[in-house]
VOGU-3710 file (C-alpha; in Angstrom, 3 decimals, decimal comma):
1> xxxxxxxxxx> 82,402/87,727/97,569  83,869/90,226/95,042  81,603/91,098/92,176  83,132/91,065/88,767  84,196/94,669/87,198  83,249/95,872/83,655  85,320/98,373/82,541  83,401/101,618/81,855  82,556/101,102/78,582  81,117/97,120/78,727
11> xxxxxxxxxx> 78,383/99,100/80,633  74,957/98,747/79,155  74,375/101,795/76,289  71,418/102,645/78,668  73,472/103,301/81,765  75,905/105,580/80,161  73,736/107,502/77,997  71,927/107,889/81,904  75,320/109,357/83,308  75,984/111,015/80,261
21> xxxxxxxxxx> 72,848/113,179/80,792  74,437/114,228/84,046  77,465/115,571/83,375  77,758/118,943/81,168  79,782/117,406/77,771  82,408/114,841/76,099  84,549/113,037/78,712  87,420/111,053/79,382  87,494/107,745/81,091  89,841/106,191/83,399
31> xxxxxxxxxx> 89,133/103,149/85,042  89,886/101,955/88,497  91,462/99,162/90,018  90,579/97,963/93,968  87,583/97,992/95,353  86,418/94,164/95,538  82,706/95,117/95,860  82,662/97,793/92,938  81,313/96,241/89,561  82,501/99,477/87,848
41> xxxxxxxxxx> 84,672/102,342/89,337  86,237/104,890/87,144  87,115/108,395/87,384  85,161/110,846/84,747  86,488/114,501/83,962  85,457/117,007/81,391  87,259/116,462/78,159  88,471/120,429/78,138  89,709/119,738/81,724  88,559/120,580/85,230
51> xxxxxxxxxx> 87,290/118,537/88,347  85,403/115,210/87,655  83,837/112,920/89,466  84,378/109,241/90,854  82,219/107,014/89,831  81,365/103,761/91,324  78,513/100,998/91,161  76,876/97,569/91,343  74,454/95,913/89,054  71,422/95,492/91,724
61> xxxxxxxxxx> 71,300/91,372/90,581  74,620/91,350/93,008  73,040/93,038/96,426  69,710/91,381/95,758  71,848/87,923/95,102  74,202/87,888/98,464  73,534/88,119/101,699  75,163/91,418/102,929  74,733/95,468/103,466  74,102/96,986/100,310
71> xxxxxxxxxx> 77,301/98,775/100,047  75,913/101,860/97,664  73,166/102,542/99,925  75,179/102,856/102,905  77,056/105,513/101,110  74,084/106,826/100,034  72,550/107,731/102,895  75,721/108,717/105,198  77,595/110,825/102,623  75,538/114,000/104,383
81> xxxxxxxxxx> 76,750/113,509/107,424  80,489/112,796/106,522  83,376/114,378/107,945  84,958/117,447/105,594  87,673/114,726/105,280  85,445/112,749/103,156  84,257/113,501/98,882  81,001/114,898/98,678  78,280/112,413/96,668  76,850/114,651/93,867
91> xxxxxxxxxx> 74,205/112,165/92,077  73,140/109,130/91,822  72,145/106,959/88,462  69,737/104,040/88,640  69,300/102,393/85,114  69,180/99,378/83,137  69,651/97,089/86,767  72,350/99,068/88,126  73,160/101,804/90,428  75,711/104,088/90,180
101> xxxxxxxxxx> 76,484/106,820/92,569  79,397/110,112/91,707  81,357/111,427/94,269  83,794/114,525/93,638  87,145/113,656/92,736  89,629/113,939/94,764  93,309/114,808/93,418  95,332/112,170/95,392  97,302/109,240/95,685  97,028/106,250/97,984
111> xxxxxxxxxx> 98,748/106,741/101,075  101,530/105,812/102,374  101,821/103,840/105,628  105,540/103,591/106,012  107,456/104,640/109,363  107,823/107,984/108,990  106,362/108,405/105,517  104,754/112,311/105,851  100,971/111,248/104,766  100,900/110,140/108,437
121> xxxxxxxxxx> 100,850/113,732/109,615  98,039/114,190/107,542  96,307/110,754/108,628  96,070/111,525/111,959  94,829/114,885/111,812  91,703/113,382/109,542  90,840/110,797/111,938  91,140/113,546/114,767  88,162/115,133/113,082  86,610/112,300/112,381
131> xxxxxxxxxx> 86,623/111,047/115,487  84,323/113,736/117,004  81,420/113,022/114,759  78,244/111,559/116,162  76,561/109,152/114,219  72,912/109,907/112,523  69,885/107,534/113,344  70,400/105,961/109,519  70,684/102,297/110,267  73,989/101,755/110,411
141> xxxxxxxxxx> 75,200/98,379/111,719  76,801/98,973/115,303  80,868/97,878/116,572  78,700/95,348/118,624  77,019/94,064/115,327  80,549/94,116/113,628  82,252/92,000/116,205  80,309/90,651/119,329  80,364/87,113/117,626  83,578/86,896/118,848
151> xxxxxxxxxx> 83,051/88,205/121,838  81,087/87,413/125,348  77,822/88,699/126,073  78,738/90,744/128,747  81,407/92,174/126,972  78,789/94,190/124,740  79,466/97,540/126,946  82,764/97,698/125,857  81,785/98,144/122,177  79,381/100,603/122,876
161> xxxxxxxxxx> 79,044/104,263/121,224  77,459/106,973/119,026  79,997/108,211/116,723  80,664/107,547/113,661  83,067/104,541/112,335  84,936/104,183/109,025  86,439/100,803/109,933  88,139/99,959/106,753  91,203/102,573/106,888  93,520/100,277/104,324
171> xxxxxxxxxx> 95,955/102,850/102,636  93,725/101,946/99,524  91,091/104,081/101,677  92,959/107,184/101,928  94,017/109,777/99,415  96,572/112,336/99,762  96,079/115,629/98,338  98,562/118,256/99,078  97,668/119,498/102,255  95,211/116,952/103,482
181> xxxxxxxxxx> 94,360/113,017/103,651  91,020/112,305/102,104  88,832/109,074/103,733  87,142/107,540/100,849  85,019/104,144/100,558  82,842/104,444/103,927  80,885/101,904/102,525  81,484/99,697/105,837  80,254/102,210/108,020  79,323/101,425/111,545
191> xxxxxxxxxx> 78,246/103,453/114,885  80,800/102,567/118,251  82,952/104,091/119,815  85,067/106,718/119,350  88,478/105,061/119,462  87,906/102,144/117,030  89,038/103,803/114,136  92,556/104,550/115,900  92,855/101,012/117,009  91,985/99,719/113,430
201> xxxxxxxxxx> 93,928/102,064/111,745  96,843/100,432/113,758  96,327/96,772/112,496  96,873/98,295/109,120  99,740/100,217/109,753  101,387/96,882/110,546  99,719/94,878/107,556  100,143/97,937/105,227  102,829/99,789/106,190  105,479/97,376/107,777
211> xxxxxxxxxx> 105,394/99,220/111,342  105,863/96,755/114,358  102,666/96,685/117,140  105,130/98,810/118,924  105,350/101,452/116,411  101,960/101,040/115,142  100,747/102,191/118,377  102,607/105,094/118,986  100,886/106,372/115,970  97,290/105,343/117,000
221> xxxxxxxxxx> 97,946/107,019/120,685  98,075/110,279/118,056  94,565/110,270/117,854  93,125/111,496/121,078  90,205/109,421/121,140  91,998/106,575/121,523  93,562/106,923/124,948  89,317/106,781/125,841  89,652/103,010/125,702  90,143/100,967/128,028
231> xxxxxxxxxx> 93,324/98,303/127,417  90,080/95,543/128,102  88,663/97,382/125,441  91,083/97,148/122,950  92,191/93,485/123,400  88,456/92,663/122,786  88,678/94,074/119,277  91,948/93,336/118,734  91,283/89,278/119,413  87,740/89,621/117,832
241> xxxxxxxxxx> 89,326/91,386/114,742  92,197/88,715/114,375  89,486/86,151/114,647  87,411/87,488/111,657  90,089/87,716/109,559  91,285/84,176/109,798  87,470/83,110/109,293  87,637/85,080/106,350  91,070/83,450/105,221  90,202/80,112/106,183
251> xxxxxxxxxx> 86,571/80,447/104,009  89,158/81,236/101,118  88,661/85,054/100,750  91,725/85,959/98,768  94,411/88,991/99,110  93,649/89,026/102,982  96,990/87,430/104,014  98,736/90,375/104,552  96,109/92,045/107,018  95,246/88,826/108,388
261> xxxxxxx> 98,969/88,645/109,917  98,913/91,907/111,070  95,520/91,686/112,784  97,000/88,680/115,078  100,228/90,944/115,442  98,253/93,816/117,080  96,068/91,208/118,684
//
C-alpha cells in the first residue's frame, strides 16, 4: 500500500530544521516523483552549487501501521555492503515520527530499456558486478521467502543462495551517469542466487522496454551468472513471479499492468 508523499516543505518544522543541521548551508529543493513507499523523496544540493544528496523517508506511523519490511531499515543496514554500482548512505535523520535517510546524489537519468538503447551496455556491466557479491548475515528476507508460496516444497533448492539480490531492477531503479548505470532503491533486498537478478531484469525489459521474451533474453544471457541456472530454475521464478503479480493486480494494486503482462510473457 503506497504511503502518501508530502512535498519537502509540508514536512514538520522539526524534521527540517533536523536535516538542516546536517548539511553545511542554504539549499535548494527538488522534489521527486516514484517511489510508492517514499512519504518524501527529494533531491537537496548546496545553494552555491556542488553534489547533494537524495533524500528519502517514511513517517514511522506507516511501518509500525502495515504489515511489511521496513523499507528504510533495509537500506539502512545493507548500504555498507553495496556494490560500487550503488549511492553511498551518508546520514540518517530520526525526528518528529519520521525517518529520513541521505544518500549521495547521483547525476543521472532513468534508464532506458529500449532494444538497443546504449544504457544497456552499461546495465549489464553493473549487474555483472553485482552479481558476485555475497550477501552479509543482516536479515535479509531470502528468494525462497520472496517466492516459495508459489512454489512446491521440494522445489526450495532451486531458490537457494548467498549473494546478494536487488530484485526490483524497473528502469525507475537505474540511473545513468555518463559512463556508468547506477542501482538505486535496494530497499527490496533479498539473499538467492546469483542469477535472479538477470532473470528479473528480463521481465522488465519486456514490461519496460518493449523487448519480446526472445530479445529480453539475449540480454539477460549477458550477465554471466545467469547461464548458472538451471532452465527448471528459471521457469520456477518465472511462473512464481507471474503469479505474484496477478495477486497483486487482482488485490487492486495500481500501475502494475504493464509488468504484470510482461511477467506472464517471460513466464
Amino acid at each position: 500500500m503506497p504511503v502518501p508523499r508530502l512535498a519537502w516543505r509540508q514536512l514538520p518544522g522539526e524534521v527540517q530544521a533536523a536535516v538542516e543541521a546536517r548539511l553545511s548551508g542554504p539549499y535548494t529543493v527538488t522534489d521527486m516523483q516514484g517511489g510508492a513507499n517514499s512519504g518524501v523523496a527529494a533531491l537537496l544540493r548546496p545553494a552555491g552549487g556542488g553534489a547533494g544528496v537524495f533524500v528519502k523517508g517514511q513517517p514511522a506511523a506507516y511501518t509500525e501501521g502495515h504489515d511489511h519490511v521496513d523499507d528504510l531499515e533495509t537500506e539502512w543496514r545493507i548500504n555498507p555492503y553495496l556494490p560500487g554500482s550503488a549511492p553511498r548512505l551518508r546520514w540518517q535523520v530520526k525526528a518528529d515520527g519520521w525517518r529520513l535517510l541521505a544518500f549521495d546524489a547521483v547525476n543521472g537519468a532513468h534508464a532506458d530499456f529500449a532494444p538497443g538503447a546504449r544504457d544497456l551496455d552499461l546495465i549489464v556491466d553493473a549487474l555483472r558486478q553485482a552479481a558476485t557479491v555475497l550477501a552479509r548475515d543482516i536479515g535479509l528476507l531470502s528468494a525462497w521467502d520472496r517466492w516459495g508460496y508459489y512454489c512446491e516444497p521440494q522445489d526450495e533448492p532451486l531458490l537457494s543462495g548467498h549473494h546478494l539480490l536487488h530484485t526490483d531492477l524497473a528502469a525507475t531503479n537505474i540511473l545513468i551517469g555518463s559512463d556508468r548505470a547506477h542501482l538505486i532503491d535496494w530497499s527490496w533486498a533479498a539473499v538467492g542466487p546469483a542469477w535472479v537478478d538477470a532473470a528479473r531484469w528480463a521481465i522488465r525489459l519486456i514490461s519496460d522496454g518493449g523487448h519480446s521474451p526472445e530479445q529480453a533474453h539475449g540480454q539477460a544471457e549477458r550477465v554471466p551468472t545467469f547461464a548458472t541456472a538451471s532452465s527448471k530454475a528459471l521457469r520456477l521464478l518465472a511462473h512464481a513471479e507471474a503469479s505474484r503479480w496477478e495477486d497483486l493486480r487482482d488485490e487492486g494494486v495500481p500501475g502494475i499492468e504493464s509488468v504484470t503482462k510482461g511477467a506472464r510473457a517471460w513466464a
